[in-house]
VEXMAR-770475 format. One record per residue (C-alpha): residue in one letter; x, y, z. Coordinates in Angstrom, 2 decimals, m for minus. Each point is the difference from the previous one (the first is absolute). Layout:
VEXMAR-770475
node aa: A	x: X	y: Y	z: Z .
...
//
This chain:
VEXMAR-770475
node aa: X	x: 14.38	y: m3.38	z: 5.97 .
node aa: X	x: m0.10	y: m3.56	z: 1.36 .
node aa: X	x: m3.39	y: m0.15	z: m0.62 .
node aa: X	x: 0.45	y: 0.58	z: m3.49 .
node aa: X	x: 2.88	y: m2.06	z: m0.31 .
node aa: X	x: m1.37	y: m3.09	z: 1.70 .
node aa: X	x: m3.51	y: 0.43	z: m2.92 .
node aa: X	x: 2.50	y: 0.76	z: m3.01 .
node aa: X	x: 1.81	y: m3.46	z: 1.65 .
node aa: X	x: m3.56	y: m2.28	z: 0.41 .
node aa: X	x: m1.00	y: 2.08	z: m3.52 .
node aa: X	x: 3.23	y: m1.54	z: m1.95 .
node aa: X	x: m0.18	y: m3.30	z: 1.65 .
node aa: X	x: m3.81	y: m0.46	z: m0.73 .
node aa: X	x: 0.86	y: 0.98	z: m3.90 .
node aa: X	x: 2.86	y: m2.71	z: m0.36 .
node aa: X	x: m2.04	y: m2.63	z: 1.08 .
node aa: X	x: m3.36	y: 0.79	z: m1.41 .
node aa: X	x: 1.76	y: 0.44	z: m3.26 .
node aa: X	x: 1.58	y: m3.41	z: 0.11 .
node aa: X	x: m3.50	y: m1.25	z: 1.24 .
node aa: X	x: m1.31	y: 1.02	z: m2.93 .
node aa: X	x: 2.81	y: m0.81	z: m2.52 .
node aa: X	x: m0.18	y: m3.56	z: 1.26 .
node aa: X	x: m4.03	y: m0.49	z: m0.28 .
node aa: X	x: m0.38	y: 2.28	z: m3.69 .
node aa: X	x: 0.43	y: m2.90	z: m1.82 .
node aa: X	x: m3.05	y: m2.22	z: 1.17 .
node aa: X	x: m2.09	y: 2.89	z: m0.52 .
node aa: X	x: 0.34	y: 1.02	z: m3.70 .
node aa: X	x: m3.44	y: 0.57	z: 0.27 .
node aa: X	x: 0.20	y: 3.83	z: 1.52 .
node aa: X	x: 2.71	y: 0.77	z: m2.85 .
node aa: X	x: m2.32	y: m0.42	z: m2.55 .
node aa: X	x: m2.95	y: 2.31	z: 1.68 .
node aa: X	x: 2.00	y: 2.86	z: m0.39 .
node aa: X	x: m1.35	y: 1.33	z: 3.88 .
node aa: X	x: 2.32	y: 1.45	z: 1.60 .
node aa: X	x: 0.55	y: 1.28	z: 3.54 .
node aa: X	x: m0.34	y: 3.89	z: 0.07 .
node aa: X	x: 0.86	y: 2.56	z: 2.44 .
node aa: X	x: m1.88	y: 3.05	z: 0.47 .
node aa: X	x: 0.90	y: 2.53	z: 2.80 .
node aa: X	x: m1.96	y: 3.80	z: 0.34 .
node aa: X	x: 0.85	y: 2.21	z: 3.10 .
node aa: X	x: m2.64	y: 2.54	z: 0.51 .
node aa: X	x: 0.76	y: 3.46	z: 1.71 .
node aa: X	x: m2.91	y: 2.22	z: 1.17 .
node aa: X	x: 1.62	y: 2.76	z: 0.78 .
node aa: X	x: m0.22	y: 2.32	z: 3.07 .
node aa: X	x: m2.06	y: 1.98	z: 2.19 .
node aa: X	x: 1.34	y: 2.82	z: 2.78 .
node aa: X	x: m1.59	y: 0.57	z: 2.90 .
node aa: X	x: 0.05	y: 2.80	z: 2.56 .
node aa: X	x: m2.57	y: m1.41	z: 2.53 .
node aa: X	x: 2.47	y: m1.56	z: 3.05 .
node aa: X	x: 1.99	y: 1.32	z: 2.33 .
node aa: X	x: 3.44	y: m0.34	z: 0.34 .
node aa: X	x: m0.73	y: m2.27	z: 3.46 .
node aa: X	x: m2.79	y: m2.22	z: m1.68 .
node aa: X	x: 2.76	y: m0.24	z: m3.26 .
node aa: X	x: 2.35	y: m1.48	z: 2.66 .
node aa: X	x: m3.20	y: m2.83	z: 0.66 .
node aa: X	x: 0.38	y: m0.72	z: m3.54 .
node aa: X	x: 3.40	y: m0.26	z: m0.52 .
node aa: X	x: 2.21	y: m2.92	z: 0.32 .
node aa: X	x: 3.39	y: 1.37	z: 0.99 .
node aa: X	x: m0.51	y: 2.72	z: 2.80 .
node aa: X	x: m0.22	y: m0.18	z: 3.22 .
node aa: X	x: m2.26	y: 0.98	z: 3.08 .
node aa: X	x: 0.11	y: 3.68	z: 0.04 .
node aa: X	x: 0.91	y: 0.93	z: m3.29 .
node aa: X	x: m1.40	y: 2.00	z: m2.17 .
node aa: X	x: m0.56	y: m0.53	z: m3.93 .
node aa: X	x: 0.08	y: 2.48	z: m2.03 .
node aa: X	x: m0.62	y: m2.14	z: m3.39 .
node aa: X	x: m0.96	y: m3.50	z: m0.88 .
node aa: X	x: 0.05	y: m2.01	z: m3.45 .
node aa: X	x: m2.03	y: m3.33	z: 0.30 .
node aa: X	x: m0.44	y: m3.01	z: m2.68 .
node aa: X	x: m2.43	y: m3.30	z: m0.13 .
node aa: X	x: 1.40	y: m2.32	z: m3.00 .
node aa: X	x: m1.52	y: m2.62	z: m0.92 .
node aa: X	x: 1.26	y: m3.39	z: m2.08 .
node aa: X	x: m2.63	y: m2.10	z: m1.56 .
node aa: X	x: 1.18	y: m3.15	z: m2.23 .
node aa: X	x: m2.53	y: m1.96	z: m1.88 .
node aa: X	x: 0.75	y: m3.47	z: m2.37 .
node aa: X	x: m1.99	y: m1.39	z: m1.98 .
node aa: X	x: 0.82	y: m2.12	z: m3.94 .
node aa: X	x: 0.00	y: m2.95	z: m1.72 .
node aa: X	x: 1.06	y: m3.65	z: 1.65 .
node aa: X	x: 0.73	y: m3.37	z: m2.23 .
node aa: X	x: 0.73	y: m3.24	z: 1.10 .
node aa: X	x: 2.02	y: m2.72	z: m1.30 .
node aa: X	x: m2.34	y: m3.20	z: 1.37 .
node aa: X	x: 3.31	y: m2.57	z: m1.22 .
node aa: X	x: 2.49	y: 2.08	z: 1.63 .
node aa: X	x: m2.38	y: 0.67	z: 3.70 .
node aa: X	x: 1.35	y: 4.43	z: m1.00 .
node aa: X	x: m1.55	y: 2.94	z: m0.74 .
node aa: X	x: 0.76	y: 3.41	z: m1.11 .
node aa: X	x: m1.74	y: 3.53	z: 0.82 .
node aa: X	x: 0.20	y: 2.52	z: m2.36 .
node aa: X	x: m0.35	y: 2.92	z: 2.69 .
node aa: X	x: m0.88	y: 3.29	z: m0.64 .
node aa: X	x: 1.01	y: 2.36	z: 3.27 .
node aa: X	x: m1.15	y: 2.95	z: 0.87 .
node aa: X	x: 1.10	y: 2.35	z: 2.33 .
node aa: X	x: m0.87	y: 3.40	z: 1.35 .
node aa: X	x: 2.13	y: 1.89	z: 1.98 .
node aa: X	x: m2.29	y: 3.38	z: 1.72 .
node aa: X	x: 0.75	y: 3.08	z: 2.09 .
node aa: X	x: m3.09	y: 1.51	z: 1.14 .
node aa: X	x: 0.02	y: 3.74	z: 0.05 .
node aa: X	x: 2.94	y: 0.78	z: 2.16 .
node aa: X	x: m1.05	y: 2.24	z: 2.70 .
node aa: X	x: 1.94	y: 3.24	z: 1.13 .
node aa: X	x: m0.25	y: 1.13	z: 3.03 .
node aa: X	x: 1.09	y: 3.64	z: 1.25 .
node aa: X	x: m0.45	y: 1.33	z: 3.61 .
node aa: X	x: m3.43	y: 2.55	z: 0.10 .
node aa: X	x: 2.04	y: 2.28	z: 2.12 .
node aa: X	x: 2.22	y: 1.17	z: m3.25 .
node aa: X	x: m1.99	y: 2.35	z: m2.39 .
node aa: X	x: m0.57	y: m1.50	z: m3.45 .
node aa: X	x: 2.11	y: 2.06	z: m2.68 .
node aa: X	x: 2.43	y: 1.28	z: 3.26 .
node aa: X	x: 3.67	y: m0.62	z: m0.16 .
node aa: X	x: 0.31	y: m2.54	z: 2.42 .
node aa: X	x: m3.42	y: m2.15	z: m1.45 .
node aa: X	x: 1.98	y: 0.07	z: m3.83 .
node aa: X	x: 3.30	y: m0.81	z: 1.61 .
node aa: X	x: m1.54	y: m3.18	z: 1.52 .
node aa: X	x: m2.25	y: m0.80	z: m2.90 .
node aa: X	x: 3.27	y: m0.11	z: m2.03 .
node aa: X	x: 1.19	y: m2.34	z: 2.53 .
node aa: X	x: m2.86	y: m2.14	z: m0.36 .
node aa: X	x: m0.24	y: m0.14	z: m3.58 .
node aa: X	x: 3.31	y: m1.06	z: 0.07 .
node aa: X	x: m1.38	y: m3.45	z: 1.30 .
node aa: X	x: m2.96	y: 0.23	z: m2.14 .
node aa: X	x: 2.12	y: m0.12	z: m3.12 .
node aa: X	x: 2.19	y: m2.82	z: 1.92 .
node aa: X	x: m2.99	y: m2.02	z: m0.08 .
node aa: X	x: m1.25	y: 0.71	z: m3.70 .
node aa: X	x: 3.69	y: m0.84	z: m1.21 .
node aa: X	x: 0.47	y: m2.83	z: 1.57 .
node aa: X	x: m3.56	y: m1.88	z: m1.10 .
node aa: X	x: 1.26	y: m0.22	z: m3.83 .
node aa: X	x: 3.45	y: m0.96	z: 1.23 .
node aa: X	x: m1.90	y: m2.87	z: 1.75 .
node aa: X	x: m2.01	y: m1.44	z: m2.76 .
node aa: X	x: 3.08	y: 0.15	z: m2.35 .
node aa: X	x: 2.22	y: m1.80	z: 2.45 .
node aa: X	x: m2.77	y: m2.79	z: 0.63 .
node aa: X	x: m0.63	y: m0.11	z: m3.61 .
node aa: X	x: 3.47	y: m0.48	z: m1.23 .
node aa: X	x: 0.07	y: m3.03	z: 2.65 .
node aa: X	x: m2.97	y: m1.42	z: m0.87 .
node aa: X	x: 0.59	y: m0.32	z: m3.32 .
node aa: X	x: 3.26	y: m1.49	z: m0.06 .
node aa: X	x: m1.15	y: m2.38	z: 2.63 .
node aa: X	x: m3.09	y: m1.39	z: m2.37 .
node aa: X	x: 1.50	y: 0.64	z: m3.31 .
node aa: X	x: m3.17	y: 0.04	z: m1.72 .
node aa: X	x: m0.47	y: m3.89	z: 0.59 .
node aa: X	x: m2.61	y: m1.77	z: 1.33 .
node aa: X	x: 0.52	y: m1.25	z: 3.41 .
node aa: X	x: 0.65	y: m4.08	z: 0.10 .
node aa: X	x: m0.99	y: m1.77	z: 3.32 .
node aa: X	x: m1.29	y: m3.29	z: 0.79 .
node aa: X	x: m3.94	y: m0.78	z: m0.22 .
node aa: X	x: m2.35	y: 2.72	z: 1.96 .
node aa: X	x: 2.66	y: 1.53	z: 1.38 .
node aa: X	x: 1.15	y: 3.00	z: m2.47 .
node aa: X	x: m2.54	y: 2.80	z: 1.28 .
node aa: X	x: 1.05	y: m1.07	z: 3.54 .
node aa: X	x: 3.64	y: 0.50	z: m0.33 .
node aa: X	x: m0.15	y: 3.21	z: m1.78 .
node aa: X	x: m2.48	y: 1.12	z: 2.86 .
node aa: X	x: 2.83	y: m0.98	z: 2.41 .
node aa: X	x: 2.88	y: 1.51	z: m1.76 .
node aa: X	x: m2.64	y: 3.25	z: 0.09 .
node aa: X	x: m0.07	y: m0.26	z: 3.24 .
node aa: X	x: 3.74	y: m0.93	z: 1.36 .
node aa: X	x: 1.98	y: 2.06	z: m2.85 .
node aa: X	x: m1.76	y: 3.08	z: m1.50 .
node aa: X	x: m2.43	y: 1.19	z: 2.53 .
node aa: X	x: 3.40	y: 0.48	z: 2.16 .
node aa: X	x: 1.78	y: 1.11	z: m2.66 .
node aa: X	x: m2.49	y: 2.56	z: m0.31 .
node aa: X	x: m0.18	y: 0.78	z: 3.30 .
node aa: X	x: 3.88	y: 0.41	z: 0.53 .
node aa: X	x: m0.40	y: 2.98	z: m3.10 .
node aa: X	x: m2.20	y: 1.48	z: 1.66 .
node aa: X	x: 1.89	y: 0.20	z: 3.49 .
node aa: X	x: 3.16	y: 1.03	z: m1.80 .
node aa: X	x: m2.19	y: 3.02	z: m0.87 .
node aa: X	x: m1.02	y: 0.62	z: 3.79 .
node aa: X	x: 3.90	y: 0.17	z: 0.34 .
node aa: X	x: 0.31	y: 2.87	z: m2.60 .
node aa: X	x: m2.44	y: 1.87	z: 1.85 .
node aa: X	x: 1.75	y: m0.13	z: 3.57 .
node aa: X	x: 3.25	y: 1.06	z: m1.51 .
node aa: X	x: m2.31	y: 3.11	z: m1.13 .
node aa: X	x: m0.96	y: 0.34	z: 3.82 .
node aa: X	x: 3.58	y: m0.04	z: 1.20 .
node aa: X	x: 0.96	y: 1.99	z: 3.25 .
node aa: X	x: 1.77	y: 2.29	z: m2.86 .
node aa: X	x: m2.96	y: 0.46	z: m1.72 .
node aa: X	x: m2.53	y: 0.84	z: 2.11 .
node aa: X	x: 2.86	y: 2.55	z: 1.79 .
node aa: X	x: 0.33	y: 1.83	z: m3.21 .
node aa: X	x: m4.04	y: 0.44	z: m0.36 .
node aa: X	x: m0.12	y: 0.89	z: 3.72 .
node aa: X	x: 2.01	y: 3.63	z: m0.28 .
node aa: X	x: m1.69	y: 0.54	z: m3.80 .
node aa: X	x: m2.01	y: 3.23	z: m0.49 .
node aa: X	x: 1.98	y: 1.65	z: 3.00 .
node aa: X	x: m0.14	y: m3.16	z: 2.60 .
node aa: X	x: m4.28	y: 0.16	z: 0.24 .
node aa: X	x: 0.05	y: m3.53	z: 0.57 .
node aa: X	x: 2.93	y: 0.27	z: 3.08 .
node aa: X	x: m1.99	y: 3.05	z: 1.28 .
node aa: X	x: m2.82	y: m1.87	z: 0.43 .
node aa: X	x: 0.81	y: m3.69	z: 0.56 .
node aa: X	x: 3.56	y: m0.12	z: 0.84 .
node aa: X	x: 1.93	y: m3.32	z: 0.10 .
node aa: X	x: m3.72	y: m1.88	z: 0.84 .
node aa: X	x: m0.31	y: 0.46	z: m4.10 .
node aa: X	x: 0.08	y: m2.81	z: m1.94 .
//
């Protein structure tokens, strides 16, 4: 929450003085106006689905896992790769009385889950009780993560585009490109990444001591017979 708090803070900050940055220099560039570029804002997230697997054993799940400990055993495993590419490219003019420029920037980003992987323990029979009680659990997560990506680019999105308003960015000679690349890099990439934790947060509530008691004694306690309290 701080985290968030402390971007939303640098976000609103950044706005109010790159706005009256740009207020203040728009009228030595008339130029850009009458170009009719604008700066555009496109955001895709792509999700490739999933893939279950049966091959591991509960003991080399635990190797894969980030939240058990020595000993445990795991009886099923959801894991995701994202990826955030952001690419800029567009237009630049410069006003050679005036020593300003604008950029007309045209960003594109692409927000990516590679096929999320699902993981359940090769000791549990595919199509028993106890393997579709945890693949229920696990697709629980699964869905967490295919929710959540369109949440993201929305939320990004909606920021984005009040933040550039369509307008062209106005910045002093040769320097436009560079300062969007460092707002890139010191506003949205950890905006971006702060989404994406808040997500990671979702799925340990899922994983709660609770939880995983409750899936533990399904299908007459198979996983308790078996594991006991080393389950996780």
């Amino acid at each position: 929450m701080l985290i968030r708090i402390l971007i939303c803070s640098a976000i609103f900050l950044y706005l109010s003085v790159s706005s009256a940055h740009a207020e203040n220099t728009k009228t030595t560039l008339n130029r850009c106006d009458a170009t009719g570029e604008k700066t555009e804002i496109s955001i895709k997230s792509t999700d490739q689905g999933f893939k279950v697997s049966n091959q591991y054993t509960t003991k080399n799940l635990n190797t894969k896992s980030l939240n058990s400990f020595s000993g445990d055993f795991v009886a099923g495993l959801t894991s995701l790769e994202s990826k955030t590419t952001i690419d800029i490219e567009g237009p630049t003019w410069q006003d050679k009385s005036k020593e300003g420029e604008c950029f007309a920037a045209k960003i594109r980003i692409r927000l990516i889950y590679q096929p999320i992987k699902v993981y359940i323990g090769s000791e549990f029979t595919e199509g028993s009780c106890i393997y579709n009680t945890i693949l229920e659990h696990e697709m629980q997560h699964v869905n967490i993560y295919r929710e959540s990506l369109l949440k993201i680019e929305n939320i990004v999105k909606d920021l984005m585009e009040k933040r550039f308003a369509g307008k062209p960015i106005y910045a002093a000679k040769n320097s436009s490109k560079r300062a969007l690349d460092n707002e890139i890099d010191e506003i949205w990439r950890p905006l971006i990444k702060s989404e994406f934790a808040k997500v990671q947060i979702q799925q340990n509530e899922l994983d709660s001591d609770e939880n995983l008691d409750k899936l533990s004694w399904a299908c007459l306690g198979a996983i308790q017979s078996e594991f006991g309290s080393r389950f996780r």
